[in-house]
C-alpha positions as CSV (number, residue, x, y, z in Angstrom):
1,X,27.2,-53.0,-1.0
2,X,28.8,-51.7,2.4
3,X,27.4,-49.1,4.3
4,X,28.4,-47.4,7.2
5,X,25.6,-45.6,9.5
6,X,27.3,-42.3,10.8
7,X,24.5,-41.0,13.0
8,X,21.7,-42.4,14.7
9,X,19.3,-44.2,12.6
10,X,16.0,-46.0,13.5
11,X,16.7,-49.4,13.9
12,X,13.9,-51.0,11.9
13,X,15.7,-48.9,8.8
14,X,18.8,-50.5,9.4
15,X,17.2,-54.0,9.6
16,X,15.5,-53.1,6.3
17,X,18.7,-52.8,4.6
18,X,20.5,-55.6,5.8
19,X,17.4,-57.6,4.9
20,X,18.0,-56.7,1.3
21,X,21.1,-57.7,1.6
22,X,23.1,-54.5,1.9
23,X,26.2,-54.9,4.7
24,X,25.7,-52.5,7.2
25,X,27.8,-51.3,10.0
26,X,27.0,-49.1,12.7
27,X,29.1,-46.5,14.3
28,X,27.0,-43.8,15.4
29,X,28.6,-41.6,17.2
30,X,31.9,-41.9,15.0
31,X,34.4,-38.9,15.2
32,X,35.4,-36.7,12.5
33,X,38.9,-38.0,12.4
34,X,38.1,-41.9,12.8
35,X,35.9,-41.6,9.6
36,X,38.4,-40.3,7.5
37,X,40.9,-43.5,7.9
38,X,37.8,-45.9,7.9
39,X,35.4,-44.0,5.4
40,X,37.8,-45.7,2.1
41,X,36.0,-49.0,3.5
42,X,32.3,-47.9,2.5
43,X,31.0,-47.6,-0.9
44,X,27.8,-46.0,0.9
45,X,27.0,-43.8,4.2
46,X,24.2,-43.1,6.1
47,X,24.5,-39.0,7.9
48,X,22.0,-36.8,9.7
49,X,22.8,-33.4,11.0
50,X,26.1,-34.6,13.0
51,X,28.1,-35.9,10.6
52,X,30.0,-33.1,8.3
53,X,30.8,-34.7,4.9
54,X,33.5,-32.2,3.6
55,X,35.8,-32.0,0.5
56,X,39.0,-33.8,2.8
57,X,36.6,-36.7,3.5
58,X,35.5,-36.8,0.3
59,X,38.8,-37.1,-1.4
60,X,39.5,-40.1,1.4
61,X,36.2,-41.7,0.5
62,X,38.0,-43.5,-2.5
63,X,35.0,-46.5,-3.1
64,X,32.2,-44.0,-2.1
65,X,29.1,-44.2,-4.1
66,X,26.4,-43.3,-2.4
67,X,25.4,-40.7,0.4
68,X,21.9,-40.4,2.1
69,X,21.4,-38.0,4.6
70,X,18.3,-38.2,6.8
71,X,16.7,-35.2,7.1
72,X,15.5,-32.4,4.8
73,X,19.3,-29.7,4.7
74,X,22.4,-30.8,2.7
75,X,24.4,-28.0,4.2
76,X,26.3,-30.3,6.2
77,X,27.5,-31.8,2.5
78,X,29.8,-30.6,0.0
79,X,27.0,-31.9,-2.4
80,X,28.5,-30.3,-5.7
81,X,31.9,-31.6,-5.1
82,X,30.9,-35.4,-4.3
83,X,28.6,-35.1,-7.8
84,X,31.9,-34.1,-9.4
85,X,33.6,-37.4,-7.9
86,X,30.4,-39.5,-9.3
87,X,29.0,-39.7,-5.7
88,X,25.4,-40.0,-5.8
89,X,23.9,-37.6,-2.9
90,X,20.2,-38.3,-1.5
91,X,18.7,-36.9,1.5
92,X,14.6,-37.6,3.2
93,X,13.0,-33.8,2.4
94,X,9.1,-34.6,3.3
95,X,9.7,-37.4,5.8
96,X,10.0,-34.5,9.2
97,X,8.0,-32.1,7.0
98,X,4.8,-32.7,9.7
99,X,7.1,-32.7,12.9
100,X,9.1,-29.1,12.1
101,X,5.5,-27.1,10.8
102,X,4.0,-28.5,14.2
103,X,7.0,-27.5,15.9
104,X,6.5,-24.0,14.3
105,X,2.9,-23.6,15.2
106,X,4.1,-25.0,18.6
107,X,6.4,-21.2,18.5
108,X,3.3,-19.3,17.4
109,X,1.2,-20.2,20.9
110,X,3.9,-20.2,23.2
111,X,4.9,-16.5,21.7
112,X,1.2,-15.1,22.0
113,X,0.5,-16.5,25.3
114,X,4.1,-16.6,26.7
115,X,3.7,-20.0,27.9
116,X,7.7,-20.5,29.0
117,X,8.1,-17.5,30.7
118,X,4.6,-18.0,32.6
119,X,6.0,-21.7,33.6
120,X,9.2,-20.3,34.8
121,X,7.3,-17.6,37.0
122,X,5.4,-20.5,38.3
123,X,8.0,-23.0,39.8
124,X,9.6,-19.7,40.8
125,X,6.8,-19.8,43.5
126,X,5.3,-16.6,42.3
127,X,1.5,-15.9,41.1
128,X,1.8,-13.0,38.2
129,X,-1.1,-13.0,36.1
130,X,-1.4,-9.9,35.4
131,X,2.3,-9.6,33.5
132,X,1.2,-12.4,31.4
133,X,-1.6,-10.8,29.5
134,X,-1.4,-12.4,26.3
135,X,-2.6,-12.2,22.2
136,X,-4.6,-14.4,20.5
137,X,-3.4,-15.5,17.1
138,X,-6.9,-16.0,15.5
139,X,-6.8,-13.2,12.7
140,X,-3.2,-12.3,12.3
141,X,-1.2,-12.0,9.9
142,X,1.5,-15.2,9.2
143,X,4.0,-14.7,6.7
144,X,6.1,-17.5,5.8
145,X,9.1,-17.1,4.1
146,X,9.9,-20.1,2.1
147,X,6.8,-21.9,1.2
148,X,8.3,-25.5,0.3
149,X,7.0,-28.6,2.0
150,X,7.3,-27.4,5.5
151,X,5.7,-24.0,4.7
152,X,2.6,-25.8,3.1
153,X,2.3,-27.5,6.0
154,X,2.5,-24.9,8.4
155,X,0.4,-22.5,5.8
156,X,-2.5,-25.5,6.1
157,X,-2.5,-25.5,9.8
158,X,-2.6,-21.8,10.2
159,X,-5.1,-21.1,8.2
160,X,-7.6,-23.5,10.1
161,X,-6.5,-21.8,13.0
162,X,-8.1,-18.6,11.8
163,X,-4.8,-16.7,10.4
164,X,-3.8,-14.5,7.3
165,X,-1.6,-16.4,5.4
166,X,1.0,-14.1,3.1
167,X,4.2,-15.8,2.3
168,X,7.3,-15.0,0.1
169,X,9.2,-18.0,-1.8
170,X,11.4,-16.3,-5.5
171,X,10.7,-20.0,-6.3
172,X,7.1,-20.3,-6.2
173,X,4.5,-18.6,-8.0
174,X,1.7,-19.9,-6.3
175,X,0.0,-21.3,-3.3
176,X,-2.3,-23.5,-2.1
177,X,-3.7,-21.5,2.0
178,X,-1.1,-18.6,1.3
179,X,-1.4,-15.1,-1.1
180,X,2.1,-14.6,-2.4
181,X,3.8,-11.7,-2.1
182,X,7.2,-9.7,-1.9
183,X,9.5,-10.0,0.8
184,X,8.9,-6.3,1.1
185,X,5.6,-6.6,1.5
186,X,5.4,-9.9,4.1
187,X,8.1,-8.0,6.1
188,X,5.9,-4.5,6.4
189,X,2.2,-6.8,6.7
190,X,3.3,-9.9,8.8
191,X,2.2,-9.7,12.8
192,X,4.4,-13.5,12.8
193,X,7.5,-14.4,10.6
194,X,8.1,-18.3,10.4
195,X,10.8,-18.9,7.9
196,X,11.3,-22.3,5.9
197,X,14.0,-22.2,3.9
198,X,17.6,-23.6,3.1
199,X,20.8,-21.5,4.1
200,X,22.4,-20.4,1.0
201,X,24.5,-17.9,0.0
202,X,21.7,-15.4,-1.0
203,X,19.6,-16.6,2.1
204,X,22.7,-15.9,4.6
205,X,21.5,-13.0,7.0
206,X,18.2,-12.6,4.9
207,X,16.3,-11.1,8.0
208,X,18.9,-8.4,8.8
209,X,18.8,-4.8,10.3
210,X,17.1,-3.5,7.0
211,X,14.4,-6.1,7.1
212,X,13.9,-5.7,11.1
213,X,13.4,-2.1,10.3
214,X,10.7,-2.6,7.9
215,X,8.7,-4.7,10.5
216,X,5.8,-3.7,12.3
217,X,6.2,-2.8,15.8
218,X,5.7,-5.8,18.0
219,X,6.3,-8.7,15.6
220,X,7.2,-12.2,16.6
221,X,9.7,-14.2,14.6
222,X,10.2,-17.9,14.4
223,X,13.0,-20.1,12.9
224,X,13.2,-23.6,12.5
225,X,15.0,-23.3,9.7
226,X,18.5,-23.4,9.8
227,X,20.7,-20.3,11.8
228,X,22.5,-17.5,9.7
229,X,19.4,-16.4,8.0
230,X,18.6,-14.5,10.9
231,X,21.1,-12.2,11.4
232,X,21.4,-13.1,15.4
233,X,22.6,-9.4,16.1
234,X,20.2,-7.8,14.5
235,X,17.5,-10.0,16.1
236,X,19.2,-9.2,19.4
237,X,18.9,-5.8,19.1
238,X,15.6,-5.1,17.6
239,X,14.2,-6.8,20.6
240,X,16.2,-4.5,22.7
241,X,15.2,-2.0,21.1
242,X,11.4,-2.6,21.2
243,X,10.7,-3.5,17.5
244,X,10.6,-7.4,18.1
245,X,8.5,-9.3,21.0
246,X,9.2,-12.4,20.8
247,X,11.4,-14.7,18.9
248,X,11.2,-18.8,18.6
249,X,14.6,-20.3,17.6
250,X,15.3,-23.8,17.0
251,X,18.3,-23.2,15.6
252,X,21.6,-21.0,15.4
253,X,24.7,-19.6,13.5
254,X,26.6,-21.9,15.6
255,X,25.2,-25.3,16.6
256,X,25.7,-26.0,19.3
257,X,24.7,-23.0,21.0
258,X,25.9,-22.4,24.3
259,X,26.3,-19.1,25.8
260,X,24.4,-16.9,22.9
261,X,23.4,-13.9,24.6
262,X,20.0,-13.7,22.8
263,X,19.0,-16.2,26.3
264,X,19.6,-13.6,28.1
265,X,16.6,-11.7,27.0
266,X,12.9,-12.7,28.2
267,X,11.4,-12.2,24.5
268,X,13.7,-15.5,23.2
269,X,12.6,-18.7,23.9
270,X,14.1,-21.4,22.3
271,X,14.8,-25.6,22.0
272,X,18.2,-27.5,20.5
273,X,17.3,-27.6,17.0
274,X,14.7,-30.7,17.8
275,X,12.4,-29.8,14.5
276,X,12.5,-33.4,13.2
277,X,13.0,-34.8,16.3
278,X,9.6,-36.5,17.0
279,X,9.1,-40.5,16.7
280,X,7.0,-40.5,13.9
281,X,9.4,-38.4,11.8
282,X,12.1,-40.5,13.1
283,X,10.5,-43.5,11.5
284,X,10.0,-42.0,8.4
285,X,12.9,-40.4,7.9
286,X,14.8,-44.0,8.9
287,X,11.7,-45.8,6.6
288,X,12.7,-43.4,3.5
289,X,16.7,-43.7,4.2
290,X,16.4,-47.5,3.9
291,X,14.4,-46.8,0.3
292,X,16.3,-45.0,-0.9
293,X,19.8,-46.8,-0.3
294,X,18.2,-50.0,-1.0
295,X,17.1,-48.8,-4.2
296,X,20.3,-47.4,-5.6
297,X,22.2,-50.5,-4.3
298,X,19.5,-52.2,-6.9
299,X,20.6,-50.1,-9.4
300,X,24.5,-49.9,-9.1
301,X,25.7,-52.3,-7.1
């Protein structure tokens, strides 16, 4: 079997394969139109985020077999259409499960105790403790909107931290750490908002100028998700507006983000959609990639 690596993949993965006898090329930092004349060479590919595996690449990809995508999204796939061209389509969902809930929790402190803005006033050369009067999180409310791997894992750490765990998920009944709810009901009780869940259709612009305004005053909203569920508008102007204090965004409507004006306000803080980027999820993700292509090479090759 041939496979092409599209993206940066740990290196002890790619060693893994070959060492089960799968031929591997690497060309990591491919471009879009290079892989459409060389992609009708590979009867598998390795993507992460980077890579955009649409319906015109799909149609070139005329020995394509296999795709495994590193990470825990499939948006960057047109997963229904490659099914329908007998493509099998994998991806790593619990391997950076760990690395985005810490990530999240990471949000939570920095938004109580305004820990970016405080270093920022600091190499500024400027002493302002007073402005940075903080919150502790101990006895707030959390609610987590999907409640899937990473929301379990966040639900687990927050409750040892002392929180309130509510969470909404139309998929899950019930909940190990977390009391489930309606979205209603997490929107109007929740003191933090983390959200964990896919972009879909139905989940596009989920936290929009209806759900801001059945917040409480002061909430703090987290996504390390993926952008469009927050409506970025809305968010930017229910901080403006005084219904929002803080937000932690990992990621963005448009990736990547330069210029959004929601940096312009102090409440946002932010990071370049570096959830799964940690070493250890790196390993895993590369440990379970390597599995899993080995494994269906086994099978169909």
């Amino acid at each position: 079997m041939k496979v092409l690596i599209c993206d940066p993949t740990d290196p002890k993965a790619i060693e893994a394969m070959r060492s089960a006898g799968i031929d591997i090329d690497v060309r990591d930092d491919i471009s879009a139109d290079d892989l459409l004349i060389a992609i009708s060479n590979y009867e598998g590919i390795v993507v992460r985020g980077r890579t955009k595996v649409r319906q015109s690449l799909i149609d070139a990809a005329i020995n394509l077999k296999a795709i495994v995508r590193g990470g825990v999204g499939l948006d960057n796939i047109d997963v229904e259409y490659a099914k329908s061209k007998g493509i099998t389509v994998m991806n790593t969902p619990a391997a950076s499960s760990i690395s985005v809930a810490e990530l999240s929790i990471s949000y939570m402190f920095a938004l109580a105790r305004r820990i970016p803005q405080a270093t920022a006033s600091m190499k500024a050369g400027l002493w302002e403790k007073k402005k940075f009067k903080g919150t502790e999180i101990y006895g707030k409310v959390l609610g987590i909107i999907g409640i899937g791997r990473i929301g379990r894992e966040v639900a687990k750490r927050a409750v040892a931290l002392g929180m309130k765990v509510i969470a909404y998920d139309p998929w899950v009944k019930e909940a190990e750490n977390a009391e489930m709810v309606s979205l209603d009901d997490l929107l109007g009780r929740s003191d933090y908002i983390t959200l964990h869940l896919p972009l879909t259709e139905e989940t596009r612009h989920l936290i929009d100028r209806d759900a801001f305004g059945k917040m409480k005053d002061g909430i703090r909203i987290i996504d390390c998700a993926r952008g469009g569920i927050l409506d970025e508008d809305a968010l930017y102007d229910a901080i403006a507006g005084g219904k929002v204090a803080g937000a932690g965004l990992d990621v963005y409507t448009e990736e990547p983000s330069k210029g959004n004006k929601l940096f312009e306000l102090d409440q946002v803080i932010g990071s370049p959609h570096v959830g799964a980027a940690t070493k250890e999820a790196q390993a895993r993700v590369g440990a379970e990639v390597a599995e899993k292509m080995i494994a269906f090479s086994r099978e169909n090759c």
